[in-house]
C-alpha positions as CSV (number, residue, x, y, z in Angstrom):
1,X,0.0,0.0,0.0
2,X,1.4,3.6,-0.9
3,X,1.1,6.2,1.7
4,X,-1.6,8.5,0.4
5,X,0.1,12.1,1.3
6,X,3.8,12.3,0.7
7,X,6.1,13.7,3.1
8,X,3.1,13.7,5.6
9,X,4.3,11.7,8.5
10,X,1.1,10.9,10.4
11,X,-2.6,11.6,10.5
12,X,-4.9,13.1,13.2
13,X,-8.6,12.8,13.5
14,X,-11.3,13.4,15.7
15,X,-15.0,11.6,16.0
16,X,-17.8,11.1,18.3
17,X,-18.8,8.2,20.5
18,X,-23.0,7.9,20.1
19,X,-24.3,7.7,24.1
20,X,-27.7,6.0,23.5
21,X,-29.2,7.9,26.3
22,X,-28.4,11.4,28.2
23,X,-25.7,10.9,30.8
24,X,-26.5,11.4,34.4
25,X,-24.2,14.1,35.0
26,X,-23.9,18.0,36.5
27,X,-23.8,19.4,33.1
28,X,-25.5,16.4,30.1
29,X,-25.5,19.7,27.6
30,X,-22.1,19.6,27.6
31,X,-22.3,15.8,25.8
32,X,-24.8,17.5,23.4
33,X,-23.2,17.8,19.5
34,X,-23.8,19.8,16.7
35,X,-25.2,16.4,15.4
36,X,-28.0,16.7,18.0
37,X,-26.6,13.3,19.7
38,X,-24.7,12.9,23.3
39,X,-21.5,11.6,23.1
40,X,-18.0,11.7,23.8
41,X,-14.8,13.2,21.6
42,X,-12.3,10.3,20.6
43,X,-8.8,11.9,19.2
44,X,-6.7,9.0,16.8
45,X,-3.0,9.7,15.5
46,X,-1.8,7.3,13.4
47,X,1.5,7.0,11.7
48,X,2.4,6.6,7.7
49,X,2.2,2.7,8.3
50,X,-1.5,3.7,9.6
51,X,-0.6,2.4,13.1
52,X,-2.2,4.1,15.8
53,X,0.1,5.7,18.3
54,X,-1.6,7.9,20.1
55,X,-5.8,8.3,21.7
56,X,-7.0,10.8,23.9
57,X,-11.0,9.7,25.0
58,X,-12.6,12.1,27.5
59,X,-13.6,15.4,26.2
60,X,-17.5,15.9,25.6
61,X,-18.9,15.7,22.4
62,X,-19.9,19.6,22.2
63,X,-15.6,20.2,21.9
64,X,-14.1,21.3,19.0
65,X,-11.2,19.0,17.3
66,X,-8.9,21.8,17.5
67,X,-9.5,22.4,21.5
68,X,-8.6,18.6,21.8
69,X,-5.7,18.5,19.8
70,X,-4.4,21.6,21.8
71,X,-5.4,19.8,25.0
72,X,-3.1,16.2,24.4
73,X,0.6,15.6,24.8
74,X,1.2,16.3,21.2
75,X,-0.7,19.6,20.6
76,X,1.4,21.4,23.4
């Protein structure tokens, strides 16, 4: 397989994590996404072999990508 971006030596991507149900919490609003679902923010880095090497799985679904990435290890 050929690496699809060359000279790029990694990729970084953020998604959602569906909750079925509002979560019991001080602030559920803050689970609320623009999608109109509650969920969580999952952050992936991957390599050029497309290994993942680094996760961060916490932040609420209403975060922006960018606030996560500035938030992990590698962003700072």
């Amino acid at each position: 397989m050929s690496f699809p971006l060359p000279g790029a030596v990694g990729f970084v991507d953020g998604t959602h994590i569906n909750l079925e149900e509002k979560p019991y919490v001080n602030c559920p609003d803050d689970y609320y996404s623009r999608k109109q679902r509650y969920g969580l923010h999952l952050q992936i880095v991957c390599d050029y072999n497309l290994k993942i090497r680094h996760f961060k799985l916490g932040n609420t679904a209403s975060v922006h990508d960018a606030k996560v990435f500035s938030q992990c290890v590698l962003g700072n």
